[in-house]
MDAnalysis code that builds the backbone (N, CA, C; Angstrom):
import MDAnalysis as mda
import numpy as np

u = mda.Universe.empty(276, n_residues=92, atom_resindex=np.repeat(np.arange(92), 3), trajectory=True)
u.add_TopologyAttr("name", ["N", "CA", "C"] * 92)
u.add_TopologyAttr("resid", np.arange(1, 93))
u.add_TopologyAttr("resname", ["UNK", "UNK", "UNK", "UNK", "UNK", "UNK", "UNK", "UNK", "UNK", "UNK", "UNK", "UNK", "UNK", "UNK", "UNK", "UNK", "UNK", "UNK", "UNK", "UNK", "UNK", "UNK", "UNK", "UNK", "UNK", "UNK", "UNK", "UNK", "UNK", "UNK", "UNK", "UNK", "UNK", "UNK", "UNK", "UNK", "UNK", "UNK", "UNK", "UNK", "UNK", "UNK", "UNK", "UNK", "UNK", "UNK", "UNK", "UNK", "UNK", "UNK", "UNK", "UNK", "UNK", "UNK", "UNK", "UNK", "UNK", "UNK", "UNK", "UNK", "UNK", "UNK", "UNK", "UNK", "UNK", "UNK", "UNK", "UNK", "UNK", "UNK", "UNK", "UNK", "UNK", "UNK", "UNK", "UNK", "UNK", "UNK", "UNK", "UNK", "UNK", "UNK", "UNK", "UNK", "UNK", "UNK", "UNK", "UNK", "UNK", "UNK", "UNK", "UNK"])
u.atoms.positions = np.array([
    [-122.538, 76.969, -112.212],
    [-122.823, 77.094, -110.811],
    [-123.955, 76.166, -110.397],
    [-124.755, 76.356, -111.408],
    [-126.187, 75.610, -111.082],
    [-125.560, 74.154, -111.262],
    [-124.755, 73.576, -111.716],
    [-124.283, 71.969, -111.648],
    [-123.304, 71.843, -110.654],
    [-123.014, 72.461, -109.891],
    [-121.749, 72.376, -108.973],
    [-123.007, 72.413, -107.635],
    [-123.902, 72.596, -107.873],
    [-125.103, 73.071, -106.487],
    [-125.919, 71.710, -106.578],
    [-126.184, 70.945, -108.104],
    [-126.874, 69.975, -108.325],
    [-125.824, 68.432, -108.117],
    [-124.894, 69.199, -108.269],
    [-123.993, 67.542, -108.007],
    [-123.441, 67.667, -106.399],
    [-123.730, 68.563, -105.500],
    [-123.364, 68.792, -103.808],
    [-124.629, 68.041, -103.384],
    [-125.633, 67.947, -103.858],
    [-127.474, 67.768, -103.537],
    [-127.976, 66.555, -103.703],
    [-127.088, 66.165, -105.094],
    [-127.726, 64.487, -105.779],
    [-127.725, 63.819, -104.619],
    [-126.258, 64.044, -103.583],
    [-126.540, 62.628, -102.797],
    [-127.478, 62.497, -101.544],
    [-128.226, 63.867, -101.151],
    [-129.519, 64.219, -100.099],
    [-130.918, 64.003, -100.805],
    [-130.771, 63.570, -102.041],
    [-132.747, 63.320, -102.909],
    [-132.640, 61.844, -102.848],
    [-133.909, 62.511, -102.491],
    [-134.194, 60.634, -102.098],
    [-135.349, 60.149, -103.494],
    [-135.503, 59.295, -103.865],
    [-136.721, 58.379, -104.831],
    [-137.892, 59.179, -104.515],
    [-138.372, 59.089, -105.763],
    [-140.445, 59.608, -105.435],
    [-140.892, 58.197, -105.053],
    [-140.981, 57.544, -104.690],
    [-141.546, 56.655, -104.246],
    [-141.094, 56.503, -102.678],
    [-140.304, 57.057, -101.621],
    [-140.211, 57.173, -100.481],
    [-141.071, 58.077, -99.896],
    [-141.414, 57.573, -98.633],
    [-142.827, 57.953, -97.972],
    [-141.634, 58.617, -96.532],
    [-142.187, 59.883, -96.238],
    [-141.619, 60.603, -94.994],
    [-142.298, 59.942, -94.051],
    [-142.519, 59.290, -93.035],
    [-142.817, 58.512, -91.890],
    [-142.534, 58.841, -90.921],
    [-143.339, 59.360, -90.214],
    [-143.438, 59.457, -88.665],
    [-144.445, 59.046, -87.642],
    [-143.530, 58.606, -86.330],
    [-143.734, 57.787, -85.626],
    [-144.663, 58.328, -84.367],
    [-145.609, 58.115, -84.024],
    [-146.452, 58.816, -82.615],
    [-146.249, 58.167, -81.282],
    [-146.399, 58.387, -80.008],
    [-146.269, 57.812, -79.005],
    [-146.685, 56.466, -78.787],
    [-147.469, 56.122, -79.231],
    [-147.936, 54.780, -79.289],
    [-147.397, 53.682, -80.521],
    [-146.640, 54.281, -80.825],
    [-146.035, 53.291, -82.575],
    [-146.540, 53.542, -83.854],
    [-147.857, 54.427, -83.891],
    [-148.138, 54.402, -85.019],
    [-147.506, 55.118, -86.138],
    [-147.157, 54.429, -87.445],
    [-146.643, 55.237, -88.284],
    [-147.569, 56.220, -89.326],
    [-146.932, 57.797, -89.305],
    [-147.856, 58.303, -90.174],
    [-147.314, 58.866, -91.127],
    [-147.710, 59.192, -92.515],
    [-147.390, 60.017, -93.259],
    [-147.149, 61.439, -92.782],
    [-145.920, 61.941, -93.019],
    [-146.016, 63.005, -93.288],
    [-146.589, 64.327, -93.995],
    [-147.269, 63.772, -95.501],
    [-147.793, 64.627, -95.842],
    [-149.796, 64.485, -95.471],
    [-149.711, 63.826, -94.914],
    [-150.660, 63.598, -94.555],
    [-151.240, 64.423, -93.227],
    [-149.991, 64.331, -92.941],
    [-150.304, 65.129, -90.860],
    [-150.488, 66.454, -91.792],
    [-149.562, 67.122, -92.608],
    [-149.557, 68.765, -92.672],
    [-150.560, 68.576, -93.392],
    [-151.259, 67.692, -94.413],
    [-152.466, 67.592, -95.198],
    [-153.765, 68.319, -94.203],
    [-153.830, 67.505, -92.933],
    [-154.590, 67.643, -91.782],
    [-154.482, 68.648, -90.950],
    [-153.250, 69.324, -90.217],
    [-153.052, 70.432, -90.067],
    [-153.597, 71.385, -90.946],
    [-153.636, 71.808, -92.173],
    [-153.924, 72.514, -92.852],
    [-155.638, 72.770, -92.738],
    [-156.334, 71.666, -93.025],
    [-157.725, 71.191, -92.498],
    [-157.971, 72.279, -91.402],
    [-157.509, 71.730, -90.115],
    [-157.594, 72.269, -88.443],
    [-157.255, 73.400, -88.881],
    [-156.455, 74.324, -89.415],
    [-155.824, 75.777, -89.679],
    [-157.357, 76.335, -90.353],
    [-157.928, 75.593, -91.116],
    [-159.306, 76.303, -92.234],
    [-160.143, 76.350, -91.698],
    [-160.308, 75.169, -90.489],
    [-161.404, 75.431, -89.715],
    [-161.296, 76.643, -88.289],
    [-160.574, 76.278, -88.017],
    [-159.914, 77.215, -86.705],
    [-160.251, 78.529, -87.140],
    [-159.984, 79.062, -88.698],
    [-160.033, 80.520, -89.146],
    [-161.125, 80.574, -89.165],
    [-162.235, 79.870, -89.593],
    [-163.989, 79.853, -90.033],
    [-164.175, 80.564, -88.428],
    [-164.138, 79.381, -87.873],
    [-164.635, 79.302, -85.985],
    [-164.185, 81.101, -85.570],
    [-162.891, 81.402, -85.608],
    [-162.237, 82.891, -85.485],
    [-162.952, 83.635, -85.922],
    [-163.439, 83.989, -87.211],
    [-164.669, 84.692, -88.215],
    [-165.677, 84.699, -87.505],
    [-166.254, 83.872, -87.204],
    [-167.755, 83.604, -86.507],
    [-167.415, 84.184, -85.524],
    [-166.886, 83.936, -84.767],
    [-166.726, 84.478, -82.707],
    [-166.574, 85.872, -83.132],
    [-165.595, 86.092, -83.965],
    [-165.520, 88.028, -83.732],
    [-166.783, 88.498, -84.797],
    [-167.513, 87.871, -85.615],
    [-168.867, 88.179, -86.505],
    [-169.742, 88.404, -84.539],
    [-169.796, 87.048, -83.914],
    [-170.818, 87.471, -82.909],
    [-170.279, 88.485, -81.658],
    [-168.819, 88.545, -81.630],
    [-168.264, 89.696, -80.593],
    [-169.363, 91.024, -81.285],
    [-168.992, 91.101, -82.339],
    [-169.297, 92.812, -82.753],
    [-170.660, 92.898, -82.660],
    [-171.590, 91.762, -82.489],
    [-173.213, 91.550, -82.397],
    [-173.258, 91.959, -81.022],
    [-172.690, 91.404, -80.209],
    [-172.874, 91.398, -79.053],
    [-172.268, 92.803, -78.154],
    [-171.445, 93.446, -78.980],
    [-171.278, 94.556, -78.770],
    [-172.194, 95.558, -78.799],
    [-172.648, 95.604, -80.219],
    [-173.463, 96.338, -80.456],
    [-174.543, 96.289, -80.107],
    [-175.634, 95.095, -79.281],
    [-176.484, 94.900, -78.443],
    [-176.091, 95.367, -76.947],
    [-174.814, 95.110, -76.887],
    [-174.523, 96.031, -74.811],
    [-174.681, 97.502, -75.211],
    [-174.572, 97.805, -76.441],
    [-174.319, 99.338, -76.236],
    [-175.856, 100.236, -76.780],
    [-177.194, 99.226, -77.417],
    [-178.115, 99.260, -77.483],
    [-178.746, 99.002, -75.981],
    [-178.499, 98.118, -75.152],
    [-179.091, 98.156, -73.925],
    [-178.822, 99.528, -73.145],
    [-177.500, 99.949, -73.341],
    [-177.010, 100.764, -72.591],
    [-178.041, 102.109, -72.715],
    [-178.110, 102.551, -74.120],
    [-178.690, 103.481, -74.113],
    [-180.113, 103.563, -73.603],
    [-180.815, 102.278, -73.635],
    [-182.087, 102.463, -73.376],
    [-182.179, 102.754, -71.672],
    [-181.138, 102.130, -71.597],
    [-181.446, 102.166, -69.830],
    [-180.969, 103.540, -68.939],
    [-180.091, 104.301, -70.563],
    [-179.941, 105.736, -69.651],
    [-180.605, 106.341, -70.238],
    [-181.693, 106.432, -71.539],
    [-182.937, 106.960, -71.487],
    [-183.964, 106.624, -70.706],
    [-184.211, 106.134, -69.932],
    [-185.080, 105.114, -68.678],
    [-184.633, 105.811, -67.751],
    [-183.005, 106.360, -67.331],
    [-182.997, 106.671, -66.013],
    [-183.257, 108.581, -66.234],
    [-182.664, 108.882, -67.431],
    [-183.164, 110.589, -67.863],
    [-184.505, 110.955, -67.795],
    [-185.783, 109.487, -67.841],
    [-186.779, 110.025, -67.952],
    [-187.136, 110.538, -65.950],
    [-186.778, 109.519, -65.260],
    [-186.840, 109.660, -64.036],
    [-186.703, 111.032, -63.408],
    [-187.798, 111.781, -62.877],
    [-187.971, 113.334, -62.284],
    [-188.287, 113.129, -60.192],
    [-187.125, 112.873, -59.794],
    [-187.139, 113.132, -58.553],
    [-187.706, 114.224, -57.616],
    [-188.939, 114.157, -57.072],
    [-189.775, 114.592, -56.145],
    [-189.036, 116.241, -55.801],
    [-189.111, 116.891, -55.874],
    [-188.666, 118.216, -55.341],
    [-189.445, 118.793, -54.083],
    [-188.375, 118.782, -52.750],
    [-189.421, 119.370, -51.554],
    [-188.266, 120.874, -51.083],
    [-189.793, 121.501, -50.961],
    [-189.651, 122.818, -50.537],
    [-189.171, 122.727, -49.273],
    [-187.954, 122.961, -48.618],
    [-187.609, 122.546, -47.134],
    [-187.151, 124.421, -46.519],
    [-187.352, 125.048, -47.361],
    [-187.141, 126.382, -47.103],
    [-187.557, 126.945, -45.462],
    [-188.798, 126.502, -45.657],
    [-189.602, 127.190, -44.354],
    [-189.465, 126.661, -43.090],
    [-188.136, 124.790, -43.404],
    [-187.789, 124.407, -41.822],
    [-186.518, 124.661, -41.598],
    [-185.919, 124.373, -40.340],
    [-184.638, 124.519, -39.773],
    [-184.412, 123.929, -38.710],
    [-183.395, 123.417, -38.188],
    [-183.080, 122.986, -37.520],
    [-183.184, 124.190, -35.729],
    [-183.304, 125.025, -36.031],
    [-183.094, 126.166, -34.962],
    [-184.268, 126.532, -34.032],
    [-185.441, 125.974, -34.232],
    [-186.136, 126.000, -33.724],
    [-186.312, 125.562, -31.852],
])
């Protein structure tokens, strides 16, 4: 089976010495393994950069929710004036 799969295939392999080549808008030719070489690069960095932003999301979280509290211990300490209005009325 495995030679009936290898002799359908022989005639789609190409030489190790052929270079995959592709072409960019402007003419330039590039390697193929070279672009996914580079892609791969941009993919390692992109994940670092991702790591960091949600490392400083959860910083920055946890500082709004440190402000938060201080500022509703700040407003709990606040004791609004109490007036005795008992003894007026409008009926006079």
């Amino acid at each position: 089976m495995f030679k009936w799969i290898h002799n359908l295939t022989k005639f789609y392999q190409v030489s190790k010495n052929y270079k995959l080549l592709v072409t960019d808008n402007d003419g330039n030719k590039h390697s193929l393994v070279d672009l996914c070489s580079l892609l791969a690069k941009e993919v390692v960095k992109l994940e670092e950069r991702i790591a960091k932003l949600e490392r400083e999301n959860v910083e920055l979280t946890n500082s709004l929710y440190e402000v938060e509290n201080r500022l509703q211990a700040q407003i709990d300490k606040i004791h609004p004036v109490t007036y005795n209005l008992s003894n007026y009325s409008l009926d006079k």
